[in-house]
C-alpha positions in Angstrom: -23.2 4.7 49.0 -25.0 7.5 50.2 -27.5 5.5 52.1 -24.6 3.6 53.8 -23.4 6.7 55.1 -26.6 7.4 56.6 -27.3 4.0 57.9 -23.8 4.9 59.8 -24.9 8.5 61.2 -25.7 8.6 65.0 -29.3 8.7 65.3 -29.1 12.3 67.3 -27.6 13.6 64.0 -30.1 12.1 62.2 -32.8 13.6 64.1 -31.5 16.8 64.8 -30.9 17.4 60.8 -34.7 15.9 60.6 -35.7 18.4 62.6 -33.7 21.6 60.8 -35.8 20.3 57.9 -39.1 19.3 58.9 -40.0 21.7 61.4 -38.3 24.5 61.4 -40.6 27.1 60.0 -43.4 24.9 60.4 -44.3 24.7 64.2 -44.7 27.0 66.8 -41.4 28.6 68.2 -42.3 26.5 71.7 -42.8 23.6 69.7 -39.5 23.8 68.2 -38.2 24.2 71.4 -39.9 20.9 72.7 -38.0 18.9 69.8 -34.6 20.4 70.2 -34.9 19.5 74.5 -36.1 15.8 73.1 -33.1 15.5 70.6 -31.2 16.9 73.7 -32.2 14.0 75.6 -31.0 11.4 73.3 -27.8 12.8 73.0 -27.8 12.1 77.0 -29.5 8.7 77.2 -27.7 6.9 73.9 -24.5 9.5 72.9 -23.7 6.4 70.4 -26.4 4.9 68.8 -26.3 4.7 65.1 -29.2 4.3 62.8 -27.7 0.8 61.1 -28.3 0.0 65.4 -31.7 1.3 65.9 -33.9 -1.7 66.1 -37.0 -2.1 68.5 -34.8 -3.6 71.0 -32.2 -0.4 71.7 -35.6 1.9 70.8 -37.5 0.7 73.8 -34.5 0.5 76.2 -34.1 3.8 74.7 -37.5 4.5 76.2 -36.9 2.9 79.3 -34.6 4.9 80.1 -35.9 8.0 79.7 -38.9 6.5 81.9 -37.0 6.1 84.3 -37.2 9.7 85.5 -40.6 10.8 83.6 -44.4 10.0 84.1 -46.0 7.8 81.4 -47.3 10.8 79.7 -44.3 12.9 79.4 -42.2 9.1 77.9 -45.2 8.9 75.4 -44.7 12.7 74.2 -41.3 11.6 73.9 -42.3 8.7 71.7 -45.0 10.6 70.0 -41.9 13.1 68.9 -39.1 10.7 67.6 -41.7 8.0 65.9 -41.9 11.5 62.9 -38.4 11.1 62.5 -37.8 7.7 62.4 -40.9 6.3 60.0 -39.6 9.3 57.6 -36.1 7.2 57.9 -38.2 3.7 57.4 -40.2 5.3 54.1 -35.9 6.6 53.1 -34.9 3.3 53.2 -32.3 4.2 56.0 -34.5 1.5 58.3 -35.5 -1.5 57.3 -37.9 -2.1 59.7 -39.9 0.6 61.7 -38.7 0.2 65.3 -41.4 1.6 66.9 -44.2 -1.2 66.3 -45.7 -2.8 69.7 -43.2 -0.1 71.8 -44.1 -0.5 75.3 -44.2 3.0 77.3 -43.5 3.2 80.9 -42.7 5.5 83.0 -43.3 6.5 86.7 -46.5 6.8 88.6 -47.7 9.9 88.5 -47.5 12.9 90.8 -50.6 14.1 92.2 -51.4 17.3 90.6 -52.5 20.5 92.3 -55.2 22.7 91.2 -54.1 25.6 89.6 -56.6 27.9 90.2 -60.0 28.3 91.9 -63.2 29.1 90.2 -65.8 32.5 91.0 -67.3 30.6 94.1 -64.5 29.1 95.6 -62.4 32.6 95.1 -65.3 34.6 96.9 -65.1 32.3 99.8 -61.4 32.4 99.9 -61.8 36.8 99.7 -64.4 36.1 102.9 -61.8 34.6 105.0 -59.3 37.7 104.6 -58.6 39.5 107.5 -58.4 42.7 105.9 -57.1 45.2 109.1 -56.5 48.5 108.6 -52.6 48.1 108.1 -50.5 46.3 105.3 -51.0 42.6 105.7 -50.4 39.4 103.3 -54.2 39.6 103.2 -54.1 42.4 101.7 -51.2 41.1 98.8 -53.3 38.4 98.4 -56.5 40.1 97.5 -54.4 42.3 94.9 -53.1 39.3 93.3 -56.6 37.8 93.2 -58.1 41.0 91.6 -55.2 42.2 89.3 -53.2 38.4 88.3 -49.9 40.0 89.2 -46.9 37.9 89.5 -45.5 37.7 92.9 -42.7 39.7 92.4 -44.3 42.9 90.5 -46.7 42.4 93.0 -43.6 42.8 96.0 -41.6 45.8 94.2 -45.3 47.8 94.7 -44.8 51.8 96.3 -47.4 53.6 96.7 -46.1 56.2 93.9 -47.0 53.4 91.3 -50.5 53.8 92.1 -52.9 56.3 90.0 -56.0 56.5 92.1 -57.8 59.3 89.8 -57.8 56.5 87.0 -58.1 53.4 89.1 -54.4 52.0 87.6 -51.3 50.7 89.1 -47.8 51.1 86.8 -45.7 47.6 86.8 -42.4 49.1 85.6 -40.4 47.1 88.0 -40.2 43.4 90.3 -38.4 43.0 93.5 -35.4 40.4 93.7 -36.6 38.6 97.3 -34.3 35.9 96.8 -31.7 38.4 97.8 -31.5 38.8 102.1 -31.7 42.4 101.6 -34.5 42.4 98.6 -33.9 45.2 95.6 -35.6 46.8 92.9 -35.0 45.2 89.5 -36.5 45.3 85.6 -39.4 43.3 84.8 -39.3 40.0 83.1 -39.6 41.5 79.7 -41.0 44.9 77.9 -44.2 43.5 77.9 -44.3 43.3 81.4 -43.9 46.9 81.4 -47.9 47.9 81.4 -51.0 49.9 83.7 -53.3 47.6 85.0 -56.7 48.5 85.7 -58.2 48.8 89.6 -62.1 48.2 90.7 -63.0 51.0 92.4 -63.3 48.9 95.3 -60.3 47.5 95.6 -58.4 51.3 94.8 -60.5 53.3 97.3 -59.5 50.1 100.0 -55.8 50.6 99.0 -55.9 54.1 98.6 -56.7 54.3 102.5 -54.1 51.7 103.2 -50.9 53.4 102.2 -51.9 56.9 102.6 -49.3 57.5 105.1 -46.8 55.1 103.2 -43.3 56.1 102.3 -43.9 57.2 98.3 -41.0 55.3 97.1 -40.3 52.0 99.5 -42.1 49.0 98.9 -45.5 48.2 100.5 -45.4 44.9 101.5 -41.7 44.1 100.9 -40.2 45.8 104.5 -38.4 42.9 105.5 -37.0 39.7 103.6 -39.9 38.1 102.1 -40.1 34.4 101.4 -42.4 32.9 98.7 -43.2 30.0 101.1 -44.7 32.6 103.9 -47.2 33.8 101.5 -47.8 30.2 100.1 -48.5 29.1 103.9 -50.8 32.1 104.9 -52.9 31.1 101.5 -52.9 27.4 102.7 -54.5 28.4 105.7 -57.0 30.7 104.2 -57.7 28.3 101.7 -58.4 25.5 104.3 -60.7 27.5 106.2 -63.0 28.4 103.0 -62.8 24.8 102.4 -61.3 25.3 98.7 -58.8 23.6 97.1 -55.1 24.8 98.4 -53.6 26.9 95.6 -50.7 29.0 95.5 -49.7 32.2 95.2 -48.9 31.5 91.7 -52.2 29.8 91.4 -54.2 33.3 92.3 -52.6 34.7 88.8 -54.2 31.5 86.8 -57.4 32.2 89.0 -57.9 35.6 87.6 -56.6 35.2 84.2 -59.5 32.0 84.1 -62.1 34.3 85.9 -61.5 37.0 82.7 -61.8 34.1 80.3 -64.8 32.5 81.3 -66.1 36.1 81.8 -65.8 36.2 77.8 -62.9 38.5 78.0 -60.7 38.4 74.6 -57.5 36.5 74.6 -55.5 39.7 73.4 -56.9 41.7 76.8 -56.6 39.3 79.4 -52.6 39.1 78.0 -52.1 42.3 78.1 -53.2 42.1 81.5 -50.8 39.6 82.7 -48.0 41.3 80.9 -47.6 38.2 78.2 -45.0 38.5 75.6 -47.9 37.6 73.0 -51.1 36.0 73.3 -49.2 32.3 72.3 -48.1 32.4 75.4 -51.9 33.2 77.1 -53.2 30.2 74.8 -50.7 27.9 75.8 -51.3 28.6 79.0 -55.2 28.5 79.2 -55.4 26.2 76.2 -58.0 24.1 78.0 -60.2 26.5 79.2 -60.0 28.5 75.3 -61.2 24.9 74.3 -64.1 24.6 76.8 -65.1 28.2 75.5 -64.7 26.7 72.2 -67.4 23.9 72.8 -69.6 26.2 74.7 -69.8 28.5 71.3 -70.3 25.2 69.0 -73.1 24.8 70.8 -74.4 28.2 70.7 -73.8 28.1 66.7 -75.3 24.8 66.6 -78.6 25.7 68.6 -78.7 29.1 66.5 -78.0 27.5 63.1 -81.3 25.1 63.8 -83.5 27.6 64.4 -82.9 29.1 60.9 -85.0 26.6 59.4 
């Protein structure tokens, strides 16, 4: 009786409740998040299939469906995170048959990716095309980002009062709303984005010059409406003429934090220096560079392990 009822259950019930039970508790909070957008997306693409009706036929148009408007990797995570569910319902005798066997994934060609950030020698011919002047410029923003991995819009909200030159720091207590046509002052993204971040003495004694005659309390480089795509543009261009890979502005942030990394800096500092809510959220992030630093310790252990014998 009971396993009539569930053989009758719509199979975004079933995998929702799977999903209170399984993995809840047991995965990562972004994790969890992953699985409850999935289960979101069946309810979407098949409101009213029931599990007595999932066979491999209305599993894979199922699947095509949801290919229709993903890349082949993104259908095969999708795959990857209903197949739990529904071989735990095969072994519970809900399913007779595991749907799943000889699924075909599609999906649509993939997007070309851009790179996300620039390594030392490509950043340091990117800094040598700046035309650094001695007024505020998006030269100059763009040389801050590189050395500090603000985001763009702590970056914009920047007076020179936030600036500490006698302990080379800069406060980020605040972003600027440039989506606005008149721009205003508003909190940061979360407490954590609250912090000091730490100046070279090159870069603070070039700064320090710059604004010296700047209004204490008005923005440095947001005096007008600012559009993301102006900066992005003026990067492109710089970019082009180091003959680097086009990043954007974004993409100076990931620069630095992978700079600090590969430098051997701690996962905990270089997230405090981005203003991330934990260091999950750095790992995620950087998760394959952490790996490459991973294999480039193995084989320090490896190398120092043989030479104890």
């Amino acid at each position: 009786m009971v396993r009539n009822k569930q053989k009758e259950q719509l199979f975004h019930k079933y995998f929702e409740e799977w999903i209170d039970l399984y993995k809840v508790g047991a995965v990562r909070t972004v994790t969890l998040r992953k699985y409850r957008m999935t289960n979101q997306r069946i309810i979407e693409l098949a409101p009213k299939l029931r599990m007595k009706n999932l066979n491999r036929q209305s599993y894979q148009l199922l699947l095509n469906e949801y290919a229709k408007t993903h890349e082949k990797q993104t259908t095969m995570d999708f795959h990857h995170q209903i197949k739990g569910a529904i071989l735990d319902a095969v072994d519970e005798g809900i399913l007779d048959k595991n749907p799943t066997r000889k699924i075909v994934i599609k999906g649509k060609e993939a997007a070309q990716k851009n790179t996300k950030f620039l390594n030392q020698f490509e950043l340091q011919l990117l800094l040598k095309k700046l035309d650094l002047k001695n007024e505020v410029s998006w030269d100059w923003f763009i040389l801050l980002l590189a050395k500090t991995g603000l985001r763009f819009s702590e970056a914009l909200a920047l007076t020179p009062n936030d600036f500490d030159f006698s302990t080379q720091k800069v406060n980020i207590n605040k972003t600027w709303n440039y989506k606005t046509s008149k721009g205003e002052f508003q909190p940061t993204k979360n407490e954590s984005s609250n912090r000091k971040v730490q100046l070279d003495w090159q870069i603070a004694m070039q700064l320090s010059q710059l604004i010296k005659d700047s209004d204490e309390n008005k923005p440095i480089f947001a005096r007008k409406r600012v559009f993301n795509s102006t900066v992005n543009n003026r990067l492109k261009v710089l970019c082009n003429k180091a003959n680097v890979p086009v990043i954007t502005v974004h993409g100076l942030r990931h620069t630095h934090a992978s700079l600090l990394l590969f430098a051997g800096v701690s996962i905990a500092s270089v997230a405090t220096r981005l203003g991330h809510s934990s260091m999950a959220t750095t790992q995620e992030t950087y998760l394959h560079i952490i790996q490459e630093l991973e294999n480039q310790d193995n084989d320090k252990i490896m190398r120092h392990l043989s030479m104890l014998v």
